[in-house]
N, C-alpha and C positions, 0 to 999 in steps of 0.2 A: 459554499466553500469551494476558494479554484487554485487546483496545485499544478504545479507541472513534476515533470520526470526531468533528474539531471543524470545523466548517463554516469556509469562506474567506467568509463573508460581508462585505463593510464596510459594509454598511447599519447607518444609526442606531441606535443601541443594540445592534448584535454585538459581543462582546468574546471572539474567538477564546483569546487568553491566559488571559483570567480563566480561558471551557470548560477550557484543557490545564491549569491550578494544580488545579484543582477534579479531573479526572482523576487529578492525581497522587494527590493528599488523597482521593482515593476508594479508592486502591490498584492502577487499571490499570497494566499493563505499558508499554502507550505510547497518542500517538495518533498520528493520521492524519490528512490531507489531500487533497480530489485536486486535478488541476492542469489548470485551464479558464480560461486566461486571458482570452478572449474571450468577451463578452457584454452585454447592454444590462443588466443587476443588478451591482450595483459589489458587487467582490472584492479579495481582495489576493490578490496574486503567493503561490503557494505558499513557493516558497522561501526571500524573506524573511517571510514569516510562520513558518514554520519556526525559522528562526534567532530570531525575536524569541522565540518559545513557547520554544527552548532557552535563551537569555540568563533566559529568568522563570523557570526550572522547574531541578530538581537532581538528578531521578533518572529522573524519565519519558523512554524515549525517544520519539523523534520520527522519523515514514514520512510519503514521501512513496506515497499513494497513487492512480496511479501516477502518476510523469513521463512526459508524451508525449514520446519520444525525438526527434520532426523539429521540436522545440521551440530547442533549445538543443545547441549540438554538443559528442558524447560529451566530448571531451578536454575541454571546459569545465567538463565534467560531473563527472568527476572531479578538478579543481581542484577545485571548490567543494564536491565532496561531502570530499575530505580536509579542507578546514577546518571544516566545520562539523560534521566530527565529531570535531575535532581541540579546536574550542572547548568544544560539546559534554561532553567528558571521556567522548568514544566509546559516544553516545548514538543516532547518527542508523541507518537501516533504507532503504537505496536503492530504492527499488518503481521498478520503470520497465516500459513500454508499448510497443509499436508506434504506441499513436496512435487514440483512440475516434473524433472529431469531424473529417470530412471538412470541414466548413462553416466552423470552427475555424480550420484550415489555410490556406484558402483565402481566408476573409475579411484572415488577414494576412499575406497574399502569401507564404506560404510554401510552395506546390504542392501538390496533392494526390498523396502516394503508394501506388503498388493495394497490394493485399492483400498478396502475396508482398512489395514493396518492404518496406513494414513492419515485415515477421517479419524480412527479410533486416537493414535496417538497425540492429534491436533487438538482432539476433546480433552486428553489426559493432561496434553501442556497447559492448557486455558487454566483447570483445576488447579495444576500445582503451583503457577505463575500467581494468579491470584491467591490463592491461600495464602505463600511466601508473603506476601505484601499486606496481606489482613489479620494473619495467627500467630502466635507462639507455639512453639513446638508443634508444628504442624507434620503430621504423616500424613500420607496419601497412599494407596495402595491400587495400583493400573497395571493392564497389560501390560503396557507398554513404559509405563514410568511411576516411579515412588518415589517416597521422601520416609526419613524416620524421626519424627521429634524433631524436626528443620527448625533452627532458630535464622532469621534474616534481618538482617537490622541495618543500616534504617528503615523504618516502610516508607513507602512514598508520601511525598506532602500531598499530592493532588492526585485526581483520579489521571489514570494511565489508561486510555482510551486502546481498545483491542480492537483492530479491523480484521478482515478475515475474506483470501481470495479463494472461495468454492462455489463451481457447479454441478455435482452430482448431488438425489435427493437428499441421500444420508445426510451432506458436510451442508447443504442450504437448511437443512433441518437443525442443525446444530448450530447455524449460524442466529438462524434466528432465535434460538433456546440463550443463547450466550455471547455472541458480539454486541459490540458499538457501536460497528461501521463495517459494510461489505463491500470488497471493491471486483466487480467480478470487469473485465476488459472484453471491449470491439470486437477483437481479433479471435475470441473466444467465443464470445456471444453476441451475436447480432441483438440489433433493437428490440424487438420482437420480444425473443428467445428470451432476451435479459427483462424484459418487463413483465414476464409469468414467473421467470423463479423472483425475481423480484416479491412479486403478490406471494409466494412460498413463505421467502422470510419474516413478512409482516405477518403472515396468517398465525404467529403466537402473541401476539397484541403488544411489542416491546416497540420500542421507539429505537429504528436500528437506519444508522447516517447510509445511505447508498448513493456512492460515489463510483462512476462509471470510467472505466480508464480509457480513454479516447485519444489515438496517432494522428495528427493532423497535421496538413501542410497547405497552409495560406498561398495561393497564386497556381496551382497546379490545375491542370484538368479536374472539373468534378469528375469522378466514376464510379462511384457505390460501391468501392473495396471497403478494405479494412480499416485505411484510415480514413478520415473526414478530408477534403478536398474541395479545392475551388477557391470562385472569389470572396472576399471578404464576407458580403453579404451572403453569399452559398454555403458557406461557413458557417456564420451564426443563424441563418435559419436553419441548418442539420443538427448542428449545437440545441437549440433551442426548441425542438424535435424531441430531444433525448428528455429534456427538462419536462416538456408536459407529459413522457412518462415515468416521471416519478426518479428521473437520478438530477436534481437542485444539484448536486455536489460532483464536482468532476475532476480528475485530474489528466493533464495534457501532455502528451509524446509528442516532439518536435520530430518529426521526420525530412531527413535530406543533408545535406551538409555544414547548413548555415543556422546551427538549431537557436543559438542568441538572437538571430533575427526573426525568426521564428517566434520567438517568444515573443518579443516585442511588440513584431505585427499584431500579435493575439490579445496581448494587453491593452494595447494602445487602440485599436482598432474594431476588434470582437466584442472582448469584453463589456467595455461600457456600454456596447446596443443589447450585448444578452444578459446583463445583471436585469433589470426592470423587465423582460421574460421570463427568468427564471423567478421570478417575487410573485408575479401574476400565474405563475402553474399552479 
């Protein structure tokens, strides 16, 4: 499965929807987002941008990647993630976080919580989100988050796939105890690094999608930074690198100014040599 990233830009001339119509008509699987709602560079809110990219789009789905969890409280979380994957026609891919941006947090009085709260809290959203969507009067009882005799209605028609962006043991532990999908990025974790906690996740025997989030820029000098670089062909053999360790599923950060061309290049060009790679890992 191959997503790209469409930026939450609202700066003059970004057209997030136009990027996700263009993804779909290019043939990715979905896109993606992440969620920084704080900053002096004007953005839109993930989640209605989201919803608007699904109101334009008819087959693409649509990840948040991820939701900071001390964002918005779980049980809200699955309220709105049923509907909008309810409008949708059971499009949307829940990515959620512990929470990257300390500064984030705390610029909007929302506290900063250490390390451990994080992982704990992200464990406690999972519980209450899915309960919401499975139980009647559901309570939950967490450090960090309750419910009391929770009624939610509707539950979801289709299963609502949880991905989940952690690297420390605790939250890779947890991932693989309880996700779908883990999207841990480049810029985080190199090749390497990414295909040991990899082996983490799998080590509880669950069948969990690992999808590697990967900046790339088609035409640039290779150089073994943090995005993927070069020509075409330096491209999908880097690409296709990641695939025989174990991340099949990737989703792609256009870096530079011309990110629709970018895409393209990548569709048009990458892709159809590294799908029949990524089939043979």
């Amino acid at each position: 499965m191959f997503g790209l990233g469409v930026s939450a830009s609202a700066a003059a001339g970004a057209d997030p929807v136009g990027d996700a119509r263009l993804a779909e008509e290019l043939g990715f699987d979905f896109v993606s987002t992440s969620d920084h709602p704080c900053g002096s560079e004007p953005s839109y809110e993930v989640w209605t941008m989201l919803t608007w990219i699904a109101a334009a789009t008819s087959r693409i789905k649509v990840a948040t990647r991820v939701l900071g969890v001390p964002y918005r409280p779980p049980a809200m979380v699955a309220k709105m993630a049923e509907s909008l994957h309810r409008f949708s026609g059971g499009r949307l891919i829940l990515g959620l976080g512990g929470g990257y941006s300390d500064e984030e947090f705390r610029a909007f009085g929302l506290g900063v919580p250490t390390a451990r709260e994080k992982v704990d809290g992200m464990v406690e959203a999972i519980h209450v989100i899915r309960g919401l969507w499975s139980q009647a009067r559901f309570t939950y009882e967490g450090s960090r988050y309750r419910t009391f005799e929770a009624d939610m209605e509707p539950k979801p028609v289709g299963p609502i796939p949880i991905w989940l962006g952690t690297y420390g043991k605790r939250a890779l532990e947890a991932t693989g105890r309880l996700a779908d999908g883990w999207i841990p990025s480049l810029g985080f974790a190199g090749p390497e690094e990414a295909a040991r906690m990899r082996e983490k996740v799998l080590s509880h025997g669950r069948a969990v999608e690992c999808v590697y989030n990967v900046p790339f820029r088609i035409g640039a000098p290779a150089d073994g930074g943090v995005a993927v670089t070069g020509s075409v062909q330096e491209v999908t053999d880097r690409l296709a690198g990641f695939a025989e360790l174990g991340f099949t599923s990737m989703n792609f950060m256009p870096v530079g100014p011309d990110p629709r061309d970018q895409a393209e290049l990548l569709a048009t060009r990458v892709l159809p040599a590294l799908r029949p790679r990524v089939s043979a890992s």
